[in-house]
GUTIKOL-69666 format. One record per residue (C-alpha): z, y, x; residue in one letter. Coordinates in steps of 0.25 Angstrom, whole numbers, padded with zeros to 4 digits, always signed. Example, Ala and Ser with C-alpha at 12.3 -4.5 7.8 and 13.67 -1.06 7.14 Angstrom:
2
+0031-0018+0049A;+0029-0004+0055S;
# end
This chain:
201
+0000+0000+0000X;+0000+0015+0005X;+0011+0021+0012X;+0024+0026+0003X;+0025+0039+0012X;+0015+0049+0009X;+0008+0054+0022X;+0010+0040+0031X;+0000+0037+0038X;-0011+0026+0040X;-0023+0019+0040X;-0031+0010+0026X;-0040+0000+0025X;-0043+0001+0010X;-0053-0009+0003X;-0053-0021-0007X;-0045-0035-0006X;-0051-0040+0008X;-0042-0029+0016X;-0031-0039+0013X;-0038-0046+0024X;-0040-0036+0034X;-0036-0037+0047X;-0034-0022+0048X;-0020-0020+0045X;-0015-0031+0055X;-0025-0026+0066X;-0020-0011+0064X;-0007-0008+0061X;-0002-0016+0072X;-0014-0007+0081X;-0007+0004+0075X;+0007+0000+0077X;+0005-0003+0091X;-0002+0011+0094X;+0011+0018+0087X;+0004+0021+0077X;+0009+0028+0064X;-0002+0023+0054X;-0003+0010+0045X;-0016+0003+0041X;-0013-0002+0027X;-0024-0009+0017X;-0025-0005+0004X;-0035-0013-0006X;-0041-0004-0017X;-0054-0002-0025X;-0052+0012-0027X;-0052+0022-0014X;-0055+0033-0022X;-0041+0030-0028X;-0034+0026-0014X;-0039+0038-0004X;-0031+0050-0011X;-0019+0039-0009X;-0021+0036+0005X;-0024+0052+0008X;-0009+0054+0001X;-0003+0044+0007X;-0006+0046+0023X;-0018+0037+0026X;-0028+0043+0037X;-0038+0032+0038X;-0045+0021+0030X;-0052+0008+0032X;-0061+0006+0020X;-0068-0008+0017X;-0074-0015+0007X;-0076-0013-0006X;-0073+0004-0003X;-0082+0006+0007X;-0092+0015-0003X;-0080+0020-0009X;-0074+0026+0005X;-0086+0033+0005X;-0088+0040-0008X;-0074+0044-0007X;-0075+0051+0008X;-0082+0060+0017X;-0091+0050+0023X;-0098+0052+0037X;-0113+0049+0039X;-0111+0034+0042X;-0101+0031+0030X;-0112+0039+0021X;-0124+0032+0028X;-0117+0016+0024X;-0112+0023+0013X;-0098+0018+0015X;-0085+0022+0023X;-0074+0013+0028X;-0066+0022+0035X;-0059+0034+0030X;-0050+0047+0034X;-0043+0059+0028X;-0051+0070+0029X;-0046+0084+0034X;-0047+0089+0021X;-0044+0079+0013X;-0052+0067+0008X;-0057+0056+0016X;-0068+0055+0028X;-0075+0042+0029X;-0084+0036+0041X;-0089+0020+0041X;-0085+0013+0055X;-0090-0001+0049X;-0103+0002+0056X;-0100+0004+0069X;-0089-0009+0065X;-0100-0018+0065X;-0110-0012+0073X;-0101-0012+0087X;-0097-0026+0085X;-0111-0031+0081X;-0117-0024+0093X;-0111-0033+0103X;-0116-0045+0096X;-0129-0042+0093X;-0143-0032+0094X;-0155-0028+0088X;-0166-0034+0084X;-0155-0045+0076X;-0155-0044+0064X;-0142-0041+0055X;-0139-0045+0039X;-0128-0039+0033X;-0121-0044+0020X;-0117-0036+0011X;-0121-0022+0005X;-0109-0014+0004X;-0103-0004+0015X;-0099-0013+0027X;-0115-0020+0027X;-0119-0004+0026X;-0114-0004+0038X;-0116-0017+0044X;-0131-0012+0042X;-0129+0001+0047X;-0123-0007+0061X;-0136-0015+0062X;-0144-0004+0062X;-0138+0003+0073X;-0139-0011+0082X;-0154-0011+0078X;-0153-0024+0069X;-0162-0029+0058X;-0150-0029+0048X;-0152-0033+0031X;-0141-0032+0022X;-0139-0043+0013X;-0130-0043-0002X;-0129-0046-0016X;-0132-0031-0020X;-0140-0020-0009X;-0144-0029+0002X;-0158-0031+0008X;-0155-0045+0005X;-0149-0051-0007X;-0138-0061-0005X;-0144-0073-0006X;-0155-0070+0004X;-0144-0066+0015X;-0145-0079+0022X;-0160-0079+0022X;-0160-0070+0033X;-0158-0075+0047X;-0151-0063+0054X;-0146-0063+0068X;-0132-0054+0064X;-0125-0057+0050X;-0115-0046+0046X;-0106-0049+0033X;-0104-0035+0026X;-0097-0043+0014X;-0084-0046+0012X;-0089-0060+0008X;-0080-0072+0016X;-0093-0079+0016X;-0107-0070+0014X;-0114-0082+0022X;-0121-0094+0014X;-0114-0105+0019X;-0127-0113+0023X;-0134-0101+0030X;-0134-0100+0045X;-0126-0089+0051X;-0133-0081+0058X;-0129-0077+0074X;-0120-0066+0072X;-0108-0065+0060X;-0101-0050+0059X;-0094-0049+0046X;-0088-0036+0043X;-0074-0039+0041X;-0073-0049+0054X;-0086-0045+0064X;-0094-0054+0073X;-0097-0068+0073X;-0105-0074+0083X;-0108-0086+0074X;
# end
């Protein structure tokens, strides 16, 4: 829940049911305990930010995690800079100076850096899903120069049932799907998945 005292502060990660499983909140408050730090990193589940942010604003927090299903939301409800405007989602936002909240997108550079080390143009990349994180998982194909298709149930180059059809060199799961993969389908050489990273597979 939120602090009791108005004005504590520290650090969100807001988002639906899965951020039960985060690891975040194990990895940072003891990263910000042993830096001597005075902030907490607490998780909050809603479906309504719109509802949360003047709640968070009151109550002390200076930075927020976003993740799935608010991404969009983050957005519409900050000052976003160009990258979260170009995806068309934020998952990370700050009090402004004058109130409201800013917003940027690091999951680009979250999936480009490691992805960099493992693999180079000309591959070819296919992304599933459709939402903010395989915006962005695009968006970090591109800059590596990849081939990269997006395949989903609604918006994506391929439809779902085509997604195994394709043979690519680099498989990025943008879902939050356990198991996006046909069971009978080859995997191809290289697994990132958004929540975990990258499997040599």
């Amino acid at each position: 829940g939120l602090p009791e005292a108005a004005g504590a502060p520290y650090l969100a990660l807001v988002g639906g049911p899965q951020i039960a499983k985060s690891p975040g909140i194990r990895t940072y408050n003891p990263l910000l305990r042993r830096r001597r730090s005075a902030l907490s990193y607490l998780a909050i589940q809603t479906g309504d930010l719109a509802t949360l942010l003047p709640l968070l604003e009151a109550t002390g927090c200076v930075g927020l995690s976003v993740t799935m299903p608010l991404k969009d939301q983050a957005l519409a409800l900050a000052d976003g800079d160009a990258l979260a405007r170009r995806l068309g989602a934020a998952n990370t936002l700050w009090p402004a100076a004058k109130g409201g909240w800013q917003a940027s997108n690091t999951d680009v550079a979250g999936i480009e850096v490691p992805l960099s080390a493992h693999v180079a143009a000309p591959a070819r990349a296919l992304v599933l899903g459709a939402g903010g994180a395989a915006r962005a998982a695009r968006a970090a194909c591109e800059n590596l120069g990849l081939a990269v298709r997006l395949a989903a149930r609604r918006g994506g180059d391929l439809g779902w049932a085509q997604r195994a059809d394709d043979a690519p060199d680099v498989l990025i799961n943008a879902t939050p799907a356990l198991e996006p993969w046909p069971a009978d389908a080859p995997l191809p050489p290289l697994v990132f998945d958004t929540a975990i990273g990258v499997d040599n597979g």
